[in-house]
Structure formats: structure tokens, C-alpha cells
mmCIF file of the C-alpha atoms, coordinates in Angstrom:
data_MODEL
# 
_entry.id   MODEL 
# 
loop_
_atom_site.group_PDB 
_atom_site.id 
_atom_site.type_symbol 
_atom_site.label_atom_id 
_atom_site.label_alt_id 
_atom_site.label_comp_id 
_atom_site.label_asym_id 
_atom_site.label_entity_id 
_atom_site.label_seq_id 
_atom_site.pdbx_PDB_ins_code 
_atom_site.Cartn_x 
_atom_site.Cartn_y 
_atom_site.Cartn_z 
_atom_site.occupancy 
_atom_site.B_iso_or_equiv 
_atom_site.pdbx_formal_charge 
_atom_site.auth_seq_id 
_atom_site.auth_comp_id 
_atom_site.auth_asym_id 
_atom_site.auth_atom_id 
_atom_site.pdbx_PDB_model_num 
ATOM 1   C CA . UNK A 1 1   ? -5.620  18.773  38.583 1.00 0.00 ? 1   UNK A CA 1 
ATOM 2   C CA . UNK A 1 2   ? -3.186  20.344  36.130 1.00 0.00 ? 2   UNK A CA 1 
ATOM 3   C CA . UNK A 1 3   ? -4.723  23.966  37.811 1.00 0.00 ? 3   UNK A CA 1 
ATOM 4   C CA . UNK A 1 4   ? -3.895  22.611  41.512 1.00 0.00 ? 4   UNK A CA 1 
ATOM 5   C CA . UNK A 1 5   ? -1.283  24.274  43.008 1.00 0.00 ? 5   UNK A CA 1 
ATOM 6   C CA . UNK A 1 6   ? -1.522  21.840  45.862 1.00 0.00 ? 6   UNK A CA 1 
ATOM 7   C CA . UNK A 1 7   ? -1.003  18.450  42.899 1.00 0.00 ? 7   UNK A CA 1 
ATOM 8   C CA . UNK A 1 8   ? 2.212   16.462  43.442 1.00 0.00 ? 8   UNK A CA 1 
ATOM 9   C CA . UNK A 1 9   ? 1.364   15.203  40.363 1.00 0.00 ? 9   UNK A CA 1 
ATOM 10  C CA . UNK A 1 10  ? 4.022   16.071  37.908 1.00 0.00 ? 10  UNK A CA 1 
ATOM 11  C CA . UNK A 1 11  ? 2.833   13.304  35.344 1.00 0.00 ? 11  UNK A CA 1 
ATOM 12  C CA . UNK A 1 12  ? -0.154  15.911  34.897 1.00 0.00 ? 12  UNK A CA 1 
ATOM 13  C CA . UNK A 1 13  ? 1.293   19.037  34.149 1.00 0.00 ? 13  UNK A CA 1 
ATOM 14  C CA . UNK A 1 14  ? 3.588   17.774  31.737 1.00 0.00 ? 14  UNK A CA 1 
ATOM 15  C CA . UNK A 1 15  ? 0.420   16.836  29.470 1.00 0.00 ? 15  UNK A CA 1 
ATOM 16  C CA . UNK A 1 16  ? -0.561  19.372  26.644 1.00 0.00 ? 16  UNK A CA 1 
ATOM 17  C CA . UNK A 1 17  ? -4.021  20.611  28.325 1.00 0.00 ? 17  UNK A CA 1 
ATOM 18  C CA . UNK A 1 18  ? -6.011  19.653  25.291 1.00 0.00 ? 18  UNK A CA 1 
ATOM 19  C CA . UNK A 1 19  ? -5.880  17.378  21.976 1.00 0.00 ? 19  UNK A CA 1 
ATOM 20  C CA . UNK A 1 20  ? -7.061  18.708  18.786 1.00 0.00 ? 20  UNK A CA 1 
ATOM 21  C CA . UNK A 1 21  ? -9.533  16.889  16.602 1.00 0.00 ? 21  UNK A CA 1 
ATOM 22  C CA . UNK A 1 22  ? -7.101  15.969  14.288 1.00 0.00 ? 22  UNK A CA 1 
ATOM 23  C CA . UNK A 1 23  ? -5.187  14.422  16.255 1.00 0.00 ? 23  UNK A CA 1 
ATOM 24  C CA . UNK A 1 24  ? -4.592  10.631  16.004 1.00 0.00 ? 24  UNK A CA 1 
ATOM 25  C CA . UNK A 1 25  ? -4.901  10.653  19.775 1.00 0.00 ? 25  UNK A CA 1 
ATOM 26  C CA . UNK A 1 26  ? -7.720  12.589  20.153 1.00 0.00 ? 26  UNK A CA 1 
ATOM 27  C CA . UNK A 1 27  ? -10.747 10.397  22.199 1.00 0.00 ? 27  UNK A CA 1 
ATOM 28  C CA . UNK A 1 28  ? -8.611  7.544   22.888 1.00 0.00 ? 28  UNK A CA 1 
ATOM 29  C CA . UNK A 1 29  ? -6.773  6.928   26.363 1.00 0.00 ? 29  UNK A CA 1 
ATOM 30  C CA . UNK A 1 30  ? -3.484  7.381   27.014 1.00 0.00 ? 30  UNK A CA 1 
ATOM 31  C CA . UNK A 1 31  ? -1.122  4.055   24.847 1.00 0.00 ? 31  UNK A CA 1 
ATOM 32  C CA . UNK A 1 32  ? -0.092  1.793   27.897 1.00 0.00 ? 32  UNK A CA 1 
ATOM 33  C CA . UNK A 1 33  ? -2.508  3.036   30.297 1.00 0.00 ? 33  UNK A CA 1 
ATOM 34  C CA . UNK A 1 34  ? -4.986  0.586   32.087 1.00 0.00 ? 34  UNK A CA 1 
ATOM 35  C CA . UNK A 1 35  ? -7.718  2.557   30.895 1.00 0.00 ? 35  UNK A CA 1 
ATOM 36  C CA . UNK A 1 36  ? -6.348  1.043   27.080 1.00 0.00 ? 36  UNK A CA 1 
ATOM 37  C CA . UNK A 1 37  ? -6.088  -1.970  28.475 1.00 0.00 ? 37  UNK A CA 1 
ATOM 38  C CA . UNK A 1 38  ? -9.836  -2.423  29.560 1.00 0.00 ? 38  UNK A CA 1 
ATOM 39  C CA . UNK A 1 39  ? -11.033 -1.219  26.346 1.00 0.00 ? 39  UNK A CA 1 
ATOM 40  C CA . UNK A 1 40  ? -8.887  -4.347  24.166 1.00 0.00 ? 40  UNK A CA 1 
ATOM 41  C CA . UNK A 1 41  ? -10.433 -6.344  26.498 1.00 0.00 ? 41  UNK A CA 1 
ATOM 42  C CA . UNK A 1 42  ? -13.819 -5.009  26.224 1.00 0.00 ? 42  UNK A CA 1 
ATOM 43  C CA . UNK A 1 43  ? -13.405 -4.885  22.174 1.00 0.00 ? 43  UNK A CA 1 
ATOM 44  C CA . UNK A 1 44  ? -12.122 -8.945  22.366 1.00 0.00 ? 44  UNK A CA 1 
ATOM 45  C CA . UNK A 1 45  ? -14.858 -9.653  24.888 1.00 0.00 ? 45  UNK A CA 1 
ATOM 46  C CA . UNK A 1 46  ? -18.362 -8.784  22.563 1.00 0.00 ? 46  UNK A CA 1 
ATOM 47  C CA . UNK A 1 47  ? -16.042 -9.852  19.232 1.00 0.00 ? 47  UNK A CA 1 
ATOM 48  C CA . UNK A 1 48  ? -16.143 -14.027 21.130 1.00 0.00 ? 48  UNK A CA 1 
ATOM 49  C CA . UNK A 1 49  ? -20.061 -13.266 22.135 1.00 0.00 ? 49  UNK A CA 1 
ATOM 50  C CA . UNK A 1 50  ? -20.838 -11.736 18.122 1.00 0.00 ? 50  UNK A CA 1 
ATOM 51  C CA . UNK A 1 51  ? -19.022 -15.241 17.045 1.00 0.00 ? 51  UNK A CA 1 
ATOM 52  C CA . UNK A 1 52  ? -21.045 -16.859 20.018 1.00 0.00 ? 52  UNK A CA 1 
ATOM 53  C CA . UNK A 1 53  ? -24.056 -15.377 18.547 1.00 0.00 ? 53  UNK A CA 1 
ATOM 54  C CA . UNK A 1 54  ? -23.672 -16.144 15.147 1.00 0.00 ? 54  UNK A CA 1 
ATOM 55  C CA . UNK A 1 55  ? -22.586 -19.859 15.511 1.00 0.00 ? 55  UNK A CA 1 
ATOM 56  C CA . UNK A 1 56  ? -25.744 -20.146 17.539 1.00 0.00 ? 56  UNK A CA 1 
ATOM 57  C CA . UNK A 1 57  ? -27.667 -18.930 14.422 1.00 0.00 ? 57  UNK A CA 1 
ATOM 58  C CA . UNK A 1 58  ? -26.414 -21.095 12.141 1.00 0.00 ? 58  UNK A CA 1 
ATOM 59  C CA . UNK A 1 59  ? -27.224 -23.873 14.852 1.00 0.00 ? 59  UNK A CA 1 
ATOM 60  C CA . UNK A 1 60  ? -30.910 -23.225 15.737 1.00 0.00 ? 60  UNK A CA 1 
ATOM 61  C CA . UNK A 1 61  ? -31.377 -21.448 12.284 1.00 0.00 ? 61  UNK A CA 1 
ATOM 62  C CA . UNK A 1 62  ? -32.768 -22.928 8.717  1.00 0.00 ? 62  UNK A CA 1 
ATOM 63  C CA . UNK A 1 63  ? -30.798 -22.819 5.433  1.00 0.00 ? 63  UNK A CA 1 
ATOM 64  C CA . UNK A 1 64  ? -32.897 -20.854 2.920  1.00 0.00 ? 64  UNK A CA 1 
ATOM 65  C CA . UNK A 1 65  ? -33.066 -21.389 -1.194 1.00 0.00 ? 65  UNK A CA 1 
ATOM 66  C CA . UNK A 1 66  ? -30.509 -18.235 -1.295 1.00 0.00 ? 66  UNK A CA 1 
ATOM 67  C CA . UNK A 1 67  ? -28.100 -20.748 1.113  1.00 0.00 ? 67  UNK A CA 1 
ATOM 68  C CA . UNK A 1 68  ? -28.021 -18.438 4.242  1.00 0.00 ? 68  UNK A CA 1 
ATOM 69  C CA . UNK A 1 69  ? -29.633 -19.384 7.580  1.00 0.00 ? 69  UNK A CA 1 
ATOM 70  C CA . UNK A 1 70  ? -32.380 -17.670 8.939  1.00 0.00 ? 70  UNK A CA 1 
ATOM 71  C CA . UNK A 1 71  ? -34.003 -17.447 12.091 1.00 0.00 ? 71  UNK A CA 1 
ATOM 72  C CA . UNK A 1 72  ? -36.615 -15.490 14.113 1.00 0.00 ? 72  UNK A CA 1 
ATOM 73  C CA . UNK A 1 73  ? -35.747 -13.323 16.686 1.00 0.00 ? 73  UNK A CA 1 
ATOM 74  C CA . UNK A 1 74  ? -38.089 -15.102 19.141 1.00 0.00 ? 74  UNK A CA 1 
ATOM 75  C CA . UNK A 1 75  ? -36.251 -18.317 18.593 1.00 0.00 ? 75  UNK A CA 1 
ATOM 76  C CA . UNK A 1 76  ? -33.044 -16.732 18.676 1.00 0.00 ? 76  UNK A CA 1 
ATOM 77  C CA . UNK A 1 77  ? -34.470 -14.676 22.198 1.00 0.00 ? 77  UNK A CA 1 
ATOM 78  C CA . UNK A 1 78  ? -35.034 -18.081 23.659 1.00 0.00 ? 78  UNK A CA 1 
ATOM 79  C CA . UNK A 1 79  ? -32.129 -19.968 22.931 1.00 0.00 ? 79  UNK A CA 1 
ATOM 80  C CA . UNK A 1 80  ? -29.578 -17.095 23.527 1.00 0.00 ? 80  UNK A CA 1 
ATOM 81  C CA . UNK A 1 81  ? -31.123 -15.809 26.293 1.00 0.00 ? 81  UNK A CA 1 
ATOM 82  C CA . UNK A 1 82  ? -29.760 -18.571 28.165 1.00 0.00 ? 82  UNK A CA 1 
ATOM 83  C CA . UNK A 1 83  ? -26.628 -17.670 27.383 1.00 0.00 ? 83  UNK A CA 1 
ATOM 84  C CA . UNK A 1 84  ? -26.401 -13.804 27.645 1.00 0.00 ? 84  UNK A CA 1 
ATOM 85  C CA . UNK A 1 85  ? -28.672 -11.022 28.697 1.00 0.00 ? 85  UNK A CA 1 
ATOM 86  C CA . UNK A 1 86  ? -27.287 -9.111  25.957 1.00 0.00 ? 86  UNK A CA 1 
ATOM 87  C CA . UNK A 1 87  ? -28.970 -10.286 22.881 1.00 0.00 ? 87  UNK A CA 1 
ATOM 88  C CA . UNK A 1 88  ? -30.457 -7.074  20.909 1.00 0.00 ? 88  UNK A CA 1 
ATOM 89  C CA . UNK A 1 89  ? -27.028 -5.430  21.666 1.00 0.00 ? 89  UNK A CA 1 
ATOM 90  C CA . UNK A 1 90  ? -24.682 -8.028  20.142 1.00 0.00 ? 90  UNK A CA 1 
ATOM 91  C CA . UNK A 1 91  ? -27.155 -8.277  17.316 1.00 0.00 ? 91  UNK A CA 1 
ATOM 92  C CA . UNK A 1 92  ? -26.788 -4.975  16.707 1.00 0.00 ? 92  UNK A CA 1 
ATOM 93  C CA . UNK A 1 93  ? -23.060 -5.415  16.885 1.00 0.00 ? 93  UNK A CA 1 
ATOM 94  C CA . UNK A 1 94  ? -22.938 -7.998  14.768 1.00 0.00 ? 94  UNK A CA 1 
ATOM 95  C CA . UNK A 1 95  ? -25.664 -6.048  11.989 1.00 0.00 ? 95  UNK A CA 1 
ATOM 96  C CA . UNK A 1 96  ? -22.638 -3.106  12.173 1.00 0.00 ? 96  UNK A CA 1 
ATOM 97  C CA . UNK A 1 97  ? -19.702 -5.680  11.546 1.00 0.00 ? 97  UNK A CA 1 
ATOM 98  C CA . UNK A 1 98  ? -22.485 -6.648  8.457  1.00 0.00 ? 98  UNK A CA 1 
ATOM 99  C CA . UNK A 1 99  ? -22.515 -10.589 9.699  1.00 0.00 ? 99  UNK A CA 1 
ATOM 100 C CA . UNK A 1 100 ? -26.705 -10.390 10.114 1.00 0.00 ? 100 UNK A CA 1 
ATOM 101 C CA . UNK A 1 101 ? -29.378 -8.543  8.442  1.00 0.00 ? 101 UNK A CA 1 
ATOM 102 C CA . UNK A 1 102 ? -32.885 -8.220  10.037 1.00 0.00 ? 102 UNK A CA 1 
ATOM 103 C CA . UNK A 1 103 ? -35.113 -5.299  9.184  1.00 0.00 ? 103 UNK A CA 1 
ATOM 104 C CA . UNK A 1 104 ? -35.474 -2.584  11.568 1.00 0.00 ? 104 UNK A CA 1 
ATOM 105 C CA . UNK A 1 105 ? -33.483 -0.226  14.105 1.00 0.00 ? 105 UNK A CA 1 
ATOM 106 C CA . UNK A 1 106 ? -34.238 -1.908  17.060 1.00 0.00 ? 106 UNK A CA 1 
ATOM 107 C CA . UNK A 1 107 ? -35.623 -5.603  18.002 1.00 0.00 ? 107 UNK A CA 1 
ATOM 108 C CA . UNK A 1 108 ? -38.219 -5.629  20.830 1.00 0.00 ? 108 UNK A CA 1 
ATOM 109 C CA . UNK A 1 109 ? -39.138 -9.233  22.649 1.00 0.00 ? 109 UNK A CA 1 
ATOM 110 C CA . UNK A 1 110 ? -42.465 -9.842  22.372 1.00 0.00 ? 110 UNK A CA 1 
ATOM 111 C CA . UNK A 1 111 ? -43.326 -7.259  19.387 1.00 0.00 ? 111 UNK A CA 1 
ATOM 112 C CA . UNK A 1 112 ? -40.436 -8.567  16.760 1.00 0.00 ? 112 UNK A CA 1 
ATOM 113 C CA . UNK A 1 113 ? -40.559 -12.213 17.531 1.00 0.00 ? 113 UNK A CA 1 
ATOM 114 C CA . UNK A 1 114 ? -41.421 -13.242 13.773 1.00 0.00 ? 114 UNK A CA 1 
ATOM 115 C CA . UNK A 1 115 ? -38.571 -10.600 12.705 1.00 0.00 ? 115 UNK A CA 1 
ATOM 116 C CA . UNK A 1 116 ? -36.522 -12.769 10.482 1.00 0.00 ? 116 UNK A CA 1 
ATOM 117 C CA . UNK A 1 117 ? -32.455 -12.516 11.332 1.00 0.00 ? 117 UNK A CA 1 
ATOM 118 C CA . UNK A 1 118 ? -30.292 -14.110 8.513  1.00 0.00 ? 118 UNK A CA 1 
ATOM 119 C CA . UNK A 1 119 ? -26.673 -14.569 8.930  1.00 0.00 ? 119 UNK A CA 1 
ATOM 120 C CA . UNK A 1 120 ? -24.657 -13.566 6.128  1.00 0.00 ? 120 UNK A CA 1 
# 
């Protein structure tokens, strides 16, 4: 659009054409814009279902002799399936935020339902 001779844009041409990597800028929306807006959103949205997840652990879970709970991903499949489709991808959230630990990369129903998943 900022090429368009025909654009009664003027918001667009006053842009720079491109950010630089090291810019603080650089990858993220525009501050203000909607586009900003539905990625808070998204970001405070899977932070509630990682705390979902994790006080559903230490509900269906077992405290071990080291004091954290425990519990196998079949179990945890079952129960939180219930909830949200999105189980292996809020685990895997949650395992970057370093609140669980199961071995692995990935968590497959069926294959890895004796994987253990301890909450830390």
C-alpha cells in the first residue's frame, strides 16, 4: 500500500518502510493498535488455562517423598480433556514458564500415558 499511488491512506506512507532488527519495535504490532490488543489478551488467556492446568495437577495428582505432585499424562488427558482441547500445548507452555517437568519433546495420547508430569 505505501507503493499505491491510488492509497488515500496517509497513515501508511508516513511509516518508515522497514524496522531494523535492533529495534525495540521490530516483530511486534504497532503500541495501541487492535492487533496489540488481541495479543494481551491472547498472552492473559493461556496464562488462566497454565494456572487452570496446574491447579488441576495438584488436584488429581499424588504428593511424592521429594513433596511435589505427580501425575500421568493419561490421567491428566482424561480429566483435562474435559476442560480444554488444548492439553499437550498448555503443558508445553507451562514446561517453558518451568512450572512442570515431564520427559520428552512432545506428549502423544495413547503412547505417553504412563509419562509422569510433576508440578514444580
Amino acid at each position: 500500500q505505501r507503493k499505491n499511488p491510488f492509497s488515500s491512506n496517509d497513515r501508511l506512507a508516513s511509516k518508515p518502510a522497514h524496522t531494523q532488527r535492533g529495534d525495540p519495535t521490530y516483530g511486534r504490532p504497532p503500541e495501541g493498535s487492535r492487533t496489540e490488543q488481541r495479543g494481551k489478551d491472547a498472552h492473559s488467556h493461556v496464562g488462566k488455562e497454565v494456572e487452570e492446568l496446574c491447579l488441576i495437577i495438584r488436584r488429581t495428582g499424588v504428593v511424592g517423598e521429594d513433596g511435589h505432585v505427580s501425575v500421568t499424562f493419561g490421567q491428566l488427558f482424561e480429566t483435562y480433556v474435559t476442560i480444554s482441547n488444548k492439553v499437550v500445548g498448555i503443558l508445553l507452555r507451562a514446561r517453558k514458564h518451568g512450572l512442570v517437568h515431564f520427559e520428552g519433546e512432545m506428549l502423544w495420547q495413547g503412547k505417553d500415558d504412563d509419562v509422569v508430569i510433576t508440578l514444580l
